[in-house]
N, C-alpha and C positions, 0 to 999 in steps of 0.2 A: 492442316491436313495436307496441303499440296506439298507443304516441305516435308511433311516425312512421306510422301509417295514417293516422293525424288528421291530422299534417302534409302528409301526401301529399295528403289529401281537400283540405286550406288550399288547397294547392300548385294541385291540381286545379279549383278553383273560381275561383283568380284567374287564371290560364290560360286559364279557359274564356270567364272574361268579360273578359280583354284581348284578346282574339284573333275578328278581325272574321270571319274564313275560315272555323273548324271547330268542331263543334258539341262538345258534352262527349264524347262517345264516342267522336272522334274523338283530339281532345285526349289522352283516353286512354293509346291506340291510340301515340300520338306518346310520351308519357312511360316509354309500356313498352318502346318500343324505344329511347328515350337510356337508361335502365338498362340494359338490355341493351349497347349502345355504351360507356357510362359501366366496364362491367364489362369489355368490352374492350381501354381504352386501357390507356394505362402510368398507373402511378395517382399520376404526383405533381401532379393535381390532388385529390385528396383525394377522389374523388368529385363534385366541383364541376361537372365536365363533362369533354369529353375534346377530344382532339387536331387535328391539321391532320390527319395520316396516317390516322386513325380515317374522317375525314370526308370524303377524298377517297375512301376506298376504298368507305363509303356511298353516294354519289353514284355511282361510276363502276357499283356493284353493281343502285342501282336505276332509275338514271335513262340507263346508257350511256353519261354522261360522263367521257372520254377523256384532252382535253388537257389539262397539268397546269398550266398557263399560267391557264386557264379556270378550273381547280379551285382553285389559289391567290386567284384574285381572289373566284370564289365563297365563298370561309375568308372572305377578310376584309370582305363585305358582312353576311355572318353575325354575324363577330365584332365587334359593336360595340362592346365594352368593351376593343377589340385588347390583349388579352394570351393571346391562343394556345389559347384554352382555348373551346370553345363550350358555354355555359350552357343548361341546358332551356328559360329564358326567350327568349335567341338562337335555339334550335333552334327550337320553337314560330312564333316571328315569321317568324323565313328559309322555312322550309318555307309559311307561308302564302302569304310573297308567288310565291315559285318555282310550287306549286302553283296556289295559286288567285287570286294577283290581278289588281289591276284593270292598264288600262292605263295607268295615271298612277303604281301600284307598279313594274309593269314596266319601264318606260320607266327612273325613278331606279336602281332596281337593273341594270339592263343599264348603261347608262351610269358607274354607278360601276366595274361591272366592268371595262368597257375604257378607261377615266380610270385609268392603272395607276400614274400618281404622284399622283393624288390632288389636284391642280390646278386640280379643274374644267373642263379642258377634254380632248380627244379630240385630240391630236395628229397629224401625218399619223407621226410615229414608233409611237405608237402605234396606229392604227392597221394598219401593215406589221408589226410585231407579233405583232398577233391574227390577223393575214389569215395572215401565213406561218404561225403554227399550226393554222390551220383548214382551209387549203387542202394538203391531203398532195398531191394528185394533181398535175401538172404537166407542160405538153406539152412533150413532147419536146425539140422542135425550136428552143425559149427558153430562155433564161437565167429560172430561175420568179422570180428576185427581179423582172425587168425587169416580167413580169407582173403580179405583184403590185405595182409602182409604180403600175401603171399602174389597178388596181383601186381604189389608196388616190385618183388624183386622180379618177375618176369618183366615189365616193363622196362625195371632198368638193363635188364639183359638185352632185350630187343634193344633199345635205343641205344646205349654207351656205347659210342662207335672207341671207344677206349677200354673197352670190356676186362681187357686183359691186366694193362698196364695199371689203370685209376680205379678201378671197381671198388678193393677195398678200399683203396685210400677218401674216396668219401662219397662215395654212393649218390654223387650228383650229378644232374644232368645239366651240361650248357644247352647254349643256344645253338652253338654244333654240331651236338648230339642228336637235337632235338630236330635241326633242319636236315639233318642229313639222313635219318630216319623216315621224317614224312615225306623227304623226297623217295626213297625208297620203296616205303608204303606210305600212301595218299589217306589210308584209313586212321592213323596214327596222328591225324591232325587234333584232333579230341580225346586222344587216349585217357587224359585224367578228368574228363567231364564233358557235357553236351557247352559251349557258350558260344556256338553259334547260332544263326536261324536254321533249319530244316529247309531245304530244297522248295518244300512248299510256298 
């Protein structure tokens, strides 16, 4: 027990000082709840970390997030070592930027999220996508895909800071498009889906 107290404290001190968002106590606070998680998952990560299923059900529990579409891409912004398992190191990081960062974290982590093949760019497929998971409600009286088409080309009108020139040629949004938009409008950080926390 005392060696892994020590470990912990290691553990605890290098966490405290990789991580630009939270203070040691907090840090903490975070480590006692991936054991706690860690003690939850199914254990054939040894302890190592835990699951996709662990972590969707985290999220959904603390933050209201829902769609599973969203919570998947959430996994794998987290997961940067992508092998299924999220490490305290991962946890620590993700939870920084989710909670407290800036808007230049924001921005790459939103945009990874709905970049759902990893491509770099924002497709109008992707796009329609995230919109049909985000958008439940739907009037009546339309066909809601039609709507939501119709959602994905004002989108890329607002955002394509290349409107002009690229629009037809492939209806996709970079990551220059997509910053230089929500630096414009701040509200445009989630345009294709709620993945972050609520203010609350």
């Amino acid at each position: 027990a005392a060696m892994s107290r020590k470990g912990g404290k290691l553990l605890l001190d290098s966490l405290t000082r990789s991580s630009k968002h939270f203070n040691k106590s907090e840090v903490e606070c975070l480590v006692k709840l991936f054991d706690t998680l860690v003690a939850r998952a199914s254990s054939h990560f040894a302890g190592a970390g835990f699951d996709r299923t662990v972590f969707r059900d985290t999220l959904h529990s603390a933050f209201g997030m829902t769609d599973d579409v969203v919570l998947d891409r959430v996994f794998s912004t987290f997961d940067r070592q992508n092998n299924g398992c999220i490490t305290v190191v991962e946890w620590v990081q993700g939870l920084g930027v989710l909670l407290r960062g800036t808007l230049e974290e924001k921005m790459k982590y939103c945009f990874a999220v709905y970049d759902l093949n990893g491509d770099g760019y924002i497709s109008r497929e992707e796009m329609f996508q995230m919109l049909k998971n985000s958008l439940l409600i739907q009037p009546a009286d339309e066909e809601p895909d039609e709507g939501i088409k119709d959602l994905v080309e004002i989108a890329l009108k607002k955002m394509a800071s290349t409107y002009l020139i690229d629009y037809d040629h492939d209806g996709k949004l970079s990551f220059m498009d997509f910053e230089k938009a929500v630096r414009d409008e701040n509200l445009l950080l989630e345009a294709f889906g709620p993945c972050l926390p609520d203010i609350k």
